[in-house]
Structure formats: C-alpha cells, structure tokens
C-alpha positions as CSV (number, residue, x, y, z in Angstrom):
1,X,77.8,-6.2,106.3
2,X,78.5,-6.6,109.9
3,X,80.1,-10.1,111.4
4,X,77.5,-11.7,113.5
5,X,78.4,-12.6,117.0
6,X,76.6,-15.9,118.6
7,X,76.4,-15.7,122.0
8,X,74.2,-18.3,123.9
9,X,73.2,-16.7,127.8
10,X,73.0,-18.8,130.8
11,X,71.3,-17.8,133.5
12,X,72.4,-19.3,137.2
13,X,70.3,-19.1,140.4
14,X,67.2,-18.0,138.3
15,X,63.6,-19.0,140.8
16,X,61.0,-17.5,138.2
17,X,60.1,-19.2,134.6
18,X,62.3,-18.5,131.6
19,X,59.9,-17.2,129.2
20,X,58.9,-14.9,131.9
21,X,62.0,-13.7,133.1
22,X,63.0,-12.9,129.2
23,X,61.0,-9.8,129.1
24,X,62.6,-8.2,131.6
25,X,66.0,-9.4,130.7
26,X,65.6,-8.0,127.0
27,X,64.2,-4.6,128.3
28,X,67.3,-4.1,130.6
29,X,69.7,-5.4,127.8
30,X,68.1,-4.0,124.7
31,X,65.7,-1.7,125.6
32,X,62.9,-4.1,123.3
33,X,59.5,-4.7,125.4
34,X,58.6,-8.4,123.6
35,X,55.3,-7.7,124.2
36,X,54.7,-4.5,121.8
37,X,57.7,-5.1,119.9
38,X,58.1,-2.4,116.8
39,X,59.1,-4.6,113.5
40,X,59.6,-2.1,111.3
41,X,63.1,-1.7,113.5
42,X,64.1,-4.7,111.8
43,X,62.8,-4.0,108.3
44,X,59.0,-5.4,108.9
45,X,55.7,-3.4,107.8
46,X,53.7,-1.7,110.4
47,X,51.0,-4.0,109.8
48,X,53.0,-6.7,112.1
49,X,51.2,-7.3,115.4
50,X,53.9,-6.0,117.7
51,X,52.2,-7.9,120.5
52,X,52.5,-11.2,119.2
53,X,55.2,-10.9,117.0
54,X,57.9,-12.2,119.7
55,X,55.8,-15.7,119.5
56,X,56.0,-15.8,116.0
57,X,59.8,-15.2,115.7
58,X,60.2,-18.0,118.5
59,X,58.7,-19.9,116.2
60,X,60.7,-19.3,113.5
61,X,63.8,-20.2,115.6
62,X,62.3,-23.6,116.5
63,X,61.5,-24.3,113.4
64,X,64.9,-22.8,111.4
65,X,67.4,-22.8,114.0
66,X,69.6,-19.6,114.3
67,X,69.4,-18.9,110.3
68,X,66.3,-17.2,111.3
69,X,67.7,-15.3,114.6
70,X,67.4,-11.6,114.3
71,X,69.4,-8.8,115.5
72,X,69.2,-8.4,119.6
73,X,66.5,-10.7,120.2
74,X,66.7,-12.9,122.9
75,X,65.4,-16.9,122.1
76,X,64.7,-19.7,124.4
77,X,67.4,-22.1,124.0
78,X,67.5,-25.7,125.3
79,X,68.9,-25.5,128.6
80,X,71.9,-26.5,130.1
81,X,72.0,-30.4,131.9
82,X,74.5,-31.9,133.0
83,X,74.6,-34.3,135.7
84,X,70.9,-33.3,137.2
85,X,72.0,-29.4,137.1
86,X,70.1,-27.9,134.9
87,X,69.9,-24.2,133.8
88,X,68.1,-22.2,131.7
89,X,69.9,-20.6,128.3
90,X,69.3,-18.2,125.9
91,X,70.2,-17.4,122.4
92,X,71.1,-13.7,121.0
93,X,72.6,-12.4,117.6
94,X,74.5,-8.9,117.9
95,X,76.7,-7.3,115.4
96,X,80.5,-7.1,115.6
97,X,81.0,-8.2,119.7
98,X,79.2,-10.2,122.1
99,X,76.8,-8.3,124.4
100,X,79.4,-7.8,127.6
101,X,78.0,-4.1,128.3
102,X,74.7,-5.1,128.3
103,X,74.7,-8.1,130.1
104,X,77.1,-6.0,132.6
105,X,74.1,-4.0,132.9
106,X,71.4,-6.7,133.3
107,X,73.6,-8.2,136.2
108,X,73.6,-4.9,138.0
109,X,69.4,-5.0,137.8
110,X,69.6,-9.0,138.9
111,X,72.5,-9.0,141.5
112,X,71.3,-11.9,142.4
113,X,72.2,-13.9,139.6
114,X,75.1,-15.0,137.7
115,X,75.4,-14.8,133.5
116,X,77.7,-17.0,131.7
117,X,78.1,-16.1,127.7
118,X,79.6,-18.4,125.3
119,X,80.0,-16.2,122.2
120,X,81.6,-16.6,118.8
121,X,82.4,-14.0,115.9
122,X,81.8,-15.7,112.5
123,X,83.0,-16.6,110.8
124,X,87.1,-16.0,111.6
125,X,86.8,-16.1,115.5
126,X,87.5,-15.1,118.2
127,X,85.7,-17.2,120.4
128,X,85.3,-16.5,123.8
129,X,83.4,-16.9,127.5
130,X,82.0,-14.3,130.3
131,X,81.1,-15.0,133.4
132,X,79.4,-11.6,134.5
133,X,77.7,-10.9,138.2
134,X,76.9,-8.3,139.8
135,X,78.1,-5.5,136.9
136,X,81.4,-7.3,137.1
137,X,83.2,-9.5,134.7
138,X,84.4,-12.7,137.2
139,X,86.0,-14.8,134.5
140,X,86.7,-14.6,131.0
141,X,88.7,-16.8,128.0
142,X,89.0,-15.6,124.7
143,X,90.5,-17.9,122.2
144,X,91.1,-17.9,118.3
145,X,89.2,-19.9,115.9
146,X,87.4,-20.4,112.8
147,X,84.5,-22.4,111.3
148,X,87.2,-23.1,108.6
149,X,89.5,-24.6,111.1
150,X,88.7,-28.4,110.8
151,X,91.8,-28.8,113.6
152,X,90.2,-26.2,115.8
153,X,90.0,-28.7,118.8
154,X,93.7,-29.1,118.5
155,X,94.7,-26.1,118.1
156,X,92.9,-23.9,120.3
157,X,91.1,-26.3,123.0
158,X,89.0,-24.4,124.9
159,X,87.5,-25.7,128.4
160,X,84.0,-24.2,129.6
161,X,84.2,-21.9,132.9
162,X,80.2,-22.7,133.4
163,X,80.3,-25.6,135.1
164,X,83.0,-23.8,138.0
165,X,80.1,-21.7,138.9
166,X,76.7,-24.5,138.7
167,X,76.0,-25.8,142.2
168,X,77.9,-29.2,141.4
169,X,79.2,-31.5,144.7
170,X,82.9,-32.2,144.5
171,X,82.0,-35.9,143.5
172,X,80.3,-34.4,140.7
173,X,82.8,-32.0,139.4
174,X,84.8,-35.6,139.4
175,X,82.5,-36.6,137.3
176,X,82.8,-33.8,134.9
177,X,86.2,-34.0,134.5
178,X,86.2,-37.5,133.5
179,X,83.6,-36.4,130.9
180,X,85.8,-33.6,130.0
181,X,88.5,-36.6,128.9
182,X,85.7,-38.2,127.0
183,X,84.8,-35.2,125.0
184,X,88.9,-34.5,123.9
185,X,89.1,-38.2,123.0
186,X,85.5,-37.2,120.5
187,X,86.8,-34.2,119.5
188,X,90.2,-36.1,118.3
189,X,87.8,-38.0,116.4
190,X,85.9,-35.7,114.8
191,X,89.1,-34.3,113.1
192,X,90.1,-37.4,111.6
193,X,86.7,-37.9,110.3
194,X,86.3,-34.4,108.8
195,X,85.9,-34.8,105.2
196,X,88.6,-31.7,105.0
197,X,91.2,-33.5,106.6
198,X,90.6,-37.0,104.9
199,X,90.5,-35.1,101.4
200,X,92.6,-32.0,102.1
201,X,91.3,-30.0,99.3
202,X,94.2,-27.4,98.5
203,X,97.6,-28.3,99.9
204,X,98.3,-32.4,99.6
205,X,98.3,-33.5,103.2
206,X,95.7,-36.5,102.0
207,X,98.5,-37.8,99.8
208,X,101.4,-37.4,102.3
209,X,99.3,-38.7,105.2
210,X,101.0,-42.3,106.3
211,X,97.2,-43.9,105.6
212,X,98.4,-47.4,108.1
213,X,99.3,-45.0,110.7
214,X,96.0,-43.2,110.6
215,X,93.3,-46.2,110.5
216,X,95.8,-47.5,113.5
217,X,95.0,-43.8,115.1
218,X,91.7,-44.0,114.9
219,X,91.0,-47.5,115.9
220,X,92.9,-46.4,118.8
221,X,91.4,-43.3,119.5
222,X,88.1,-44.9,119.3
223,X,89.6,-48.5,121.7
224,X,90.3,-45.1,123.8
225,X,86.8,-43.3,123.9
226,X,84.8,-46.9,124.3
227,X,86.9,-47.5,127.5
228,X,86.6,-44.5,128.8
229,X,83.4,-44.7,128.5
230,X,83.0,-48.2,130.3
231,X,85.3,-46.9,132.8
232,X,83.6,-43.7,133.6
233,X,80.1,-45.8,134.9
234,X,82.2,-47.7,137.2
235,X,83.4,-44.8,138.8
236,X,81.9,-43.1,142.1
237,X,83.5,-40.4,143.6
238,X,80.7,-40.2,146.1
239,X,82.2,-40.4,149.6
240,X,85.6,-40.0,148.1
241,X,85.4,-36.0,147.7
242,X,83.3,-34.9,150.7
243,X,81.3,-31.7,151.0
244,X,81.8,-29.8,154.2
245,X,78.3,-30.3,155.7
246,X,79.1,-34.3,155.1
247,X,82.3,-34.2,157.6
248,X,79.6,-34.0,160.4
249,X,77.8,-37.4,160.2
250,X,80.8,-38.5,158.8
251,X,83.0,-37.6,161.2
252,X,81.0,-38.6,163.7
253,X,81.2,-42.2,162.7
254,X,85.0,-41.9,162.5
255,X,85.0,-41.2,166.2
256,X,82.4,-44.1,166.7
257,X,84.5,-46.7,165.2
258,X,87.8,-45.3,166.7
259,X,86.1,-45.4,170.4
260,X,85.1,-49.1,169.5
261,X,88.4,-49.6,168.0
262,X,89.7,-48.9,171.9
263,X,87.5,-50.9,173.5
264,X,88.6,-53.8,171.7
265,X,91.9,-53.2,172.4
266,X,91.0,-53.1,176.0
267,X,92.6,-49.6,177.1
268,X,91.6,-46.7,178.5
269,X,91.2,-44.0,175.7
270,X,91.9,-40.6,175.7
271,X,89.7,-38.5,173.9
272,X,88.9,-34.9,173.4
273,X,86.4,-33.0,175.4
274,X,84.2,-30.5,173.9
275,X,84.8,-26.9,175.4
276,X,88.1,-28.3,177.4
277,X,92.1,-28.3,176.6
278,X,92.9,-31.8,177.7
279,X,96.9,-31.7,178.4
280,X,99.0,-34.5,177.9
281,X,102.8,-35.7,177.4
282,X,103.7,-39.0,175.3
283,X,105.2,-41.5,176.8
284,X,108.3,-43.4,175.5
285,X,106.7,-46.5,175.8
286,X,105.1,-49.3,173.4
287,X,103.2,-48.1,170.5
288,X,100.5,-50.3,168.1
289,X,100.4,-49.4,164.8
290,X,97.1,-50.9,162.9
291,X,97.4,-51.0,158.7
292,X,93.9,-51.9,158.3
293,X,92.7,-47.9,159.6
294,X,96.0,-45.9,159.9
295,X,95.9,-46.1,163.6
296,X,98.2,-45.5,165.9
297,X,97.7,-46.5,169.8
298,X,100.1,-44.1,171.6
299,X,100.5,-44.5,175.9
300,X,100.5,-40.5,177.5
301,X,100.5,-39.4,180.8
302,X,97.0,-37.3,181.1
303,X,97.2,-34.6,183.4
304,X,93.8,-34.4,185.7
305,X,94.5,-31.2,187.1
306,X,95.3,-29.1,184.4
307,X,93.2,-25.6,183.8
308,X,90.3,-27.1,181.6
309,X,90.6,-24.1,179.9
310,X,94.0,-23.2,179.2
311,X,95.8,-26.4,179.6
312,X,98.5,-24.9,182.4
313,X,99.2,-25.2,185.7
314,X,98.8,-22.1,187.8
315,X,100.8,-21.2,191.0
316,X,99.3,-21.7,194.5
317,X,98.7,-18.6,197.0
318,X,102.3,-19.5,198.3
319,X,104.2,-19.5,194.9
320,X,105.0,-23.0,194.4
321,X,103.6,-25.5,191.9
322,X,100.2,-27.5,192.8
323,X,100.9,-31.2,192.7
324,X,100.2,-33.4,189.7
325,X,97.3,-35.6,189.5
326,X,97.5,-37.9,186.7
327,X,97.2,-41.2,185.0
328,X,98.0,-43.3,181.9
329,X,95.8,-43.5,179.1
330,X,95.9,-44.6,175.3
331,X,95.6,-41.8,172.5
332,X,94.2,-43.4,169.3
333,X,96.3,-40.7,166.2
334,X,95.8,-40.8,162.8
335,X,98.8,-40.0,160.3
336,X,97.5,-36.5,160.0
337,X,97.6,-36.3,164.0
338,X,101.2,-37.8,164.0
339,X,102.3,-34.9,161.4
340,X,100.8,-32.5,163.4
341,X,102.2,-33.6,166.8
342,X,105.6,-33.7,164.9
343,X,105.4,-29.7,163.3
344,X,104.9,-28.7,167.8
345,X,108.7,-29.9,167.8
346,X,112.1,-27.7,167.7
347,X,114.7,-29.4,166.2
348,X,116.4,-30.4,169.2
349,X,113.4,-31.6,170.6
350,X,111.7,-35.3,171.1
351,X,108.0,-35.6,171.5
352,X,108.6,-37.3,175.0
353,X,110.1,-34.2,176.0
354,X,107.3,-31.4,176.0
355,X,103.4,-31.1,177.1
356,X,100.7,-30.9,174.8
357,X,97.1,-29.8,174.8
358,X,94.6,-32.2,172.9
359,X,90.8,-30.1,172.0
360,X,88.7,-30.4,169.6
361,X,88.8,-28.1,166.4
362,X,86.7,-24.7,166.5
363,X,84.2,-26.2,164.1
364,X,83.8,-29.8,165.9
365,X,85.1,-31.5,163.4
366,X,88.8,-33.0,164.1
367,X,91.3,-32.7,166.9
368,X,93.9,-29.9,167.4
369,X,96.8,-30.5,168.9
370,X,98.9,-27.4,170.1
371,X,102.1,-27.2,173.1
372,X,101.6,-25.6,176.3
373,X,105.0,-26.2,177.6
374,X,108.2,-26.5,176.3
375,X,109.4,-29.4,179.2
376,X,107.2,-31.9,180.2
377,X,105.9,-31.2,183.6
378,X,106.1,-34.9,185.0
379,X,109.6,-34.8,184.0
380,X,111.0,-31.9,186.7
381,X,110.2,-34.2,189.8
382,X,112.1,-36.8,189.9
383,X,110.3,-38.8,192.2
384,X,107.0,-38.2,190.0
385,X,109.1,-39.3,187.2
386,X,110.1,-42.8,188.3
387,X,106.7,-43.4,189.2
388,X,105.3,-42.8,186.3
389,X,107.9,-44.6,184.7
390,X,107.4,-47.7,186.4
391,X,103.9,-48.3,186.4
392,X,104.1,-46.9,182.5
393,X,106.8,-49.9,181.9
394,X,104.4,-52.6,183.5
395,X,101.1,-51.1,181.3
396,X,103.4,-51.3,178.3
397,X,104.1,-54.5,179.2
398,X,100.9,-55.9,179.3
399,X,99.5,-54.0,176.8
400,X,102.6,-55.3,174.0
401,X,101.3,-59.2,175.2
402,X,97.6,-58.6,174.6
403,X,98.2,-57.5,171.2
404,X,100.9,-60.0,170.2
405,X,99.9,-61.2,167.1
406,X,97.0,-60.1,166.1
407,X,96.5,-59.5,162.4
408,X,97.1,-56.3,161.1
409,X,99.0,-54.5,164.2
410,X,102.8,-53.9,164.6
411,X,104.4,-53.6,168.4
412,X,106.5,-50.7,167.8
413,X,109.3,-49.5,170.3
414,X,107.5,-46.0,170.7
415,X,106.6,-42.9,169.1
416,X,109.3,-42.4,167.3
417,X,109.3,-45.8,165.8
418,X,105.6,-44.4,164.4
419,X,107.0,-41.1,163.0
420,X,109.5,-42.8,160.6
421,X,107.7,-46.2,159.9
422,X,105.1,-45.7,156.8
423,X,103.5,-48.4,155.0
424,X,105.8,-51.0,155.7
425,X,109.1,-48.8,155.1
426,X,111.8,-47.1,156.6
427,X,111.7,-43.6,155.9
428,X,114.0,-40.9,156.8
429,X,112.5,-37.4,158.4
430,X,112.8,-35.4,155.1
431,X,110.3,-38.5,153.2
432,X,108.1,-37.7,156.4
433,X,108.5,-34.0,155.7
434,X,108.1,-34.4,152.0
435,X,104.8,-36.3,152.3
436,X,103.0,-33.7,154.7
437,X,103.9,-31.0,152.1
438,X,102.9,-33.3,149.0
439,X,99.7,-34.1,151.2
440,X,99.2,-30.2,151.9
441,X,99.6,-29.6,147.6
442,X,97.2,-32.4,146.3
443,X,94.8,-30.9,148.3
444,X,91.1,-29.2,146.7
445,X,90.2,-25.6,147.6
446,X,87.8,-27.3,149.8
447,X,89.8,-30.0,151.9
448,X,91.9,-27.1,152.5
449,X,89.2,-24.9,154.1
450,X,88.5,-28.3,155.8
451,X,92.3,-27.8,157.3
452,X,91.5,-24.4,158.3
453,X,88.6,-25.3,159.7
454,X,90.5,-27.2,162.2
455,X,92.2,-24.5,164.0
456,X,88.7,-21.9,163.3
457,X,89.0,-18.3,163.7
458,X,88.7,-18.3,167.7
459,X,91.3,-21.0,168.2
460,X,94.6,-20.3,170.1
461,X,97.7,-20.6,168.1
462,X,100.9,-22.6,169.7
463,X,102.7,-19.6,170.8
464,X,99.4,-18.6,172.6
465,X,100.1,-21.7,175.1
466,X,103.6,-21.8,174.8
467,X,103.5,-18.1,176.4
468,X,100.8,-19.0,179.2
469,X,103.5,-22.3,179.9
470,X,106.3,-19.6,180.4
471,X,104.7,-18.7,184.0
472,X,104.8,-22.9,185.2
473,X,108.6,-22.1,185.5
C-alpha cells in the first residue's frame, strides 16, 4: 500500500472564485474534468453520475474530514487568514510524494500566480514546503518528522515560507513574527501536555522526569504565552516600519516640521532645491545640537553663483575664476546627514576644508550630499576668506546668545564637536564608524532600497563632481 502524501495548495494573487478556478486547476494538474468525472477510476460503479459526483465527494470531505479524501482530487479547504490577508487553499491526497511536477505545470498555465504546498508523507515524514511560480520552484524546506514524534516541535521546528510571499506591510510581518513567538511558546506546551510524554509508554522517562521541575516549566511556559499575549495587543508597529509609498507624505511632514523648526530658531535655512545642486562649505563656527529631534543646526557659506547644475564654477572667456557671490545660511542635518557628510572626507581631511553639493535624492525623498571640490573655494582668496570669517564670527555670535539656554539644545564649538558628541557621550571616530555600519546591518531589505533610493539610478556619484572640480584649479 502506498504512503499518502497531504499536501494542502494555496493559491496567491487568484481574482476569480475558488470553486471555479478548481476545475481548471485539476485539469491542468491531473488531467480529471470535475464536471464528468469517471468513478470507476477510483473503484466506483458506472452507475455514479460523473457530473455531480465532485459535489458529492466535497461533501464527504466536509462532513469526514480528509479520512474520506481520495486519490488526486482537489477539495476546498478553509482558507488561509491571517491578519486581514486572506487566501484561498486547497486540499489533495497523492501517493508516495507531493505533487511538485504538477503543480510546476499548473504554474506554467497560471504565470500569474504563485502556489505554496505544505505537504506531509505519513506517517514517518518528511515534511516539507514549495513555493512554485511560474514552472519554477522559488523556495522550498523539507524537514524530518513523524506523527509519532510527540517532541516534533522541538526537534524539527519548521517555520512557514507562505506568509514571505502574501501581500503583508512591514508593520504586519512585525506582527507575524510576534505571533510566530506565541505559537513556539504553544507548541512547548503542547509537548508537555501530550499524554506520551506525561506517561512515556515504553522507555521510563515519566519516572525519571524531576516532576517539581516540570509543573514549575509549565506554569512558566504558560506565565510566558499569557504575556505574550497581553504584550502582543499593545504593540503597533504601524509607522515604525514604513512602506516605500509612505516615505512621501511622510517625508514631507519631516521637511515641514524641520522648516518650522528654523523659523523658530530665527535663521536663514538652507534647503535643497528640486532639479538644482546647491554647493556649499561648512563653516567652523557654532553649532546647535537639539536631543528632542536629532538636529543639528550647522552655519555654511552658500555659494550663489555656482552652476545650478553641476555645482562648479566655470572659467570666464579670459581664463580666470568668476568672483564668488555668497552668503551665510543655517543647514538643519540629521545624524544620517552628519554620517554621510563625514564618508565625502579623506583621512587628512576636515569638513571645513572641502565644497560640497547639497540636492535632493533622485526619488524626492531625502537629501544627497556629494563633494565637488576637494579645497574649499572661499578659502584660496584670502581677502574672501577674512571676510567671510568675520561676519561668520559675529552671526555665530549672535546666534550662540539667542539659543542660550533653551531646553533641549547644546552650543557646540562646531562641526566637529557634532561628529563625535552622541547622546550625551564622548565617542571616539571608530564608535562613530561602528554605529554607521551597525546602522547599515540592522537594516530590512526594504529600508535598504530606501538607502538606495537616495542616490537613484541617474544620480552622480562623488567622483563624478570631484572630476568636474579638478578644472576650478
């Protein structure tokens, strides 16, 4: 007699009605038209109605469960719901494996949709998972196991690929994994109420079993599951992992609150302009560092003449430099700008000592910041320079007695003071180092597209302007 395999068949991205979209299915997988099905292929007499003999065995299963499941049949399972996604499911008996080949095959006549199998061999195992589109296999797991394994959640855990491939929101797949810690903690419990394991019914494990360890075990384990539980519906993860097409309003209000945040402060902000490399050099002046945001206000020297396009400075007709026109403003950085303002630097370099350009990212969303020159221009005439020096000290001045203190902001020396000063600390440059990479690995797959998204296909790398500032002399 042949070992059955269970397999239960979800279907993902499915538009038309399940017990419409099962005749097709078992045509392409089995070759069995429901509606004039032939019984006598599975031992019936010819008298059975072949066109309304797939209603009665659906019946059957509603009624029986899967002890009246037949060979290659597809049945209407109770779908898959979790967390509002829902799916439909089917259930199918076949002998010896789980239906890969012809499910491979179905895919290829749907390429449009995506099959996930959760199949087990009785009664010895394996057990196992597909995920199947498109005639190819995209995932699979395949783990031993046993209906006579009492211990089979300890032994071989097995997590479920399906829910990596449902259209769940990051906040959601939070969700999930809390629920994936609740349903280790039941499992635990389920062992040690198992009648098998409380009354091991060959070898004498009941008898060896420290009995006051294991009540304490599962009054813990049970403490455990009711807390998590309480826990879980006090946690929201909404807001906390963002979807890409949230970072626009989002962001937006980012930018609203920082542009207020400079108005308050009473300085003229520097911000980036859409379609425009805004060029800029830091100043070594007074900085204001704000714990309640992350905020730090930084003085530059903006550089009104710059190419709008390419941040650099272009020679006159003559051959000599154009003039500078300029003036002081206030950038507002986060600690992700600061890093990135850091990573433009050589190692012999300071960040008062070479020109930046300041756009927005190619998708809109964030700043980019990326060095055009290698000196800072205001720095070569040394009349330009003491200038901008003195009226620089006098802003810095002012701007360190307005802020004097207020609650929540820090007068910091300059920049520098800002690179190496984190949450009330000292740190040293490899912490600061340390905590961009850590940063960068505790990331999701999808805040690091976010990254990407903030340089974009079409943007110019560093080089790109550091080559274009090679020609300002």
């Amino acid at each position: 007699m042949a070992n059955i395999c269970k397999t239960t068949i979800t279907i993902i991205g499915l538009q038309e009605a399940p017990e419409t979209f099962v005749k097709a299915l078992s045509k392409v997988m089995f070759v069995i038209d429901l509606d004039a099905m032939d019984a006598t292929k599975w031992g019936e007499k010819r008298s059975v109605d072949g066109k309304t003999w797939y209603s009665i065995l659906t019946d059957e299963f509603r009624r029986e469960g899967a002890c009246a499941a037949r060979y290659c049949v597809l049945y209407p399972h109770a779908p898959y719901n979790r967390l509002g996604i829902t799916a439909p499911r089917y259930y199918v008996e076949t002998k010896w494996e789980p239906p890969v080949d012809e499910i491979r095959k179905a895919s290829k006549a749907f390429p449009e949709l995506t099959f996930h199998l959760d199949w087990w061999l009785m009664e010895d195992g394996p057990v196992g998972e597909f995920v199947i589109r498109n005639g190819k296999i995209v995932e699979s797991i395949q783990r031993n196991g046993s209906c006579y394994l009492f211990d089979w959640d300890v032994c071989y855990p097995l997590l479920s690929l399906l829910p990596a491939h449902l259209p769940y929101t990051l906040a959601q797949r939070g969700a999930l994994r809390v629920e994936d810690a609740i349903q280790t903690i039941e499992g635990l419990c389920r062992v040690l109420a198992d009648d098998r394991f409380k009354n091991s019914p060959y070898t004498p494990f009941s008898e060896c079993r420290d009995s006051e360890k294991t009540e304490k075990l599962q009054a813990g384990l049970a403490a455990l599951h009711d807390s998590l539980v309480a826990q879980a519906k006090r946690l929201d993860f909404m807001g906390v992992f963002l979807e890409e097409r949230e970072l626009t309003e989002r962001y937006a209000r980012v930018v609203e609150a920082d542009e207020a945040l400079m108005q308050s402060l009473g300085v003229e902000p520097l911000f980036p302009v859409h379609g425009k490399a805004v060029r800029f050099a830091i100043l070594p002046f007074a900085v204001a560092s704000i714990s309640a945001n992350c905020r730090a206000i930084v003085p530059v020297l903006h550089y009104l003449n710059a190419d709008p396009v390419s941040g650099t400075y272009k020679k006159q007709p003559d051959g000599s430099a154009p003039p500078i026109e300029w003036e002081i403003r206030y950038l507002c950085l986060t600690r992700t700008d600061i890093m990135r303002i850091k990573n433009l630097l050589y190692d012999d370099q300071t960040p008062f000592d070479i020109d930046i350009i300041l756009a927005l990212s190619a998708c809109g969303i964030g700043k980019e910041f990326l060095r055009v020159s290698n000196q800072a221009r205001w720095k070569k005439d040394p009349e330009l320079a003491k200038e901008v020096e003195l009226m620089a000290a006098e802003m810095s001045d002012a701007f360190a007695a307005k802020l004097a203190g207020r609650p929540g902001m820090t007068i910091l020396d300059d920049f520098q003071a800002v690179e190496t000063t984190q949450g009330g600390r000292e740190h040293t440059a490899t912490d600061v180092w340390q905590c961009a990479e850590e940063s960068d690995a505790g990331r999701t797959g999808l805040e690091r597209s976010e990254n990407r998204c903030m340089l974009g296909d079409g943007a110019r790398s560093t080089s790109d302007f550091s080559a274009g500032a090679a020609t300002e002399g």
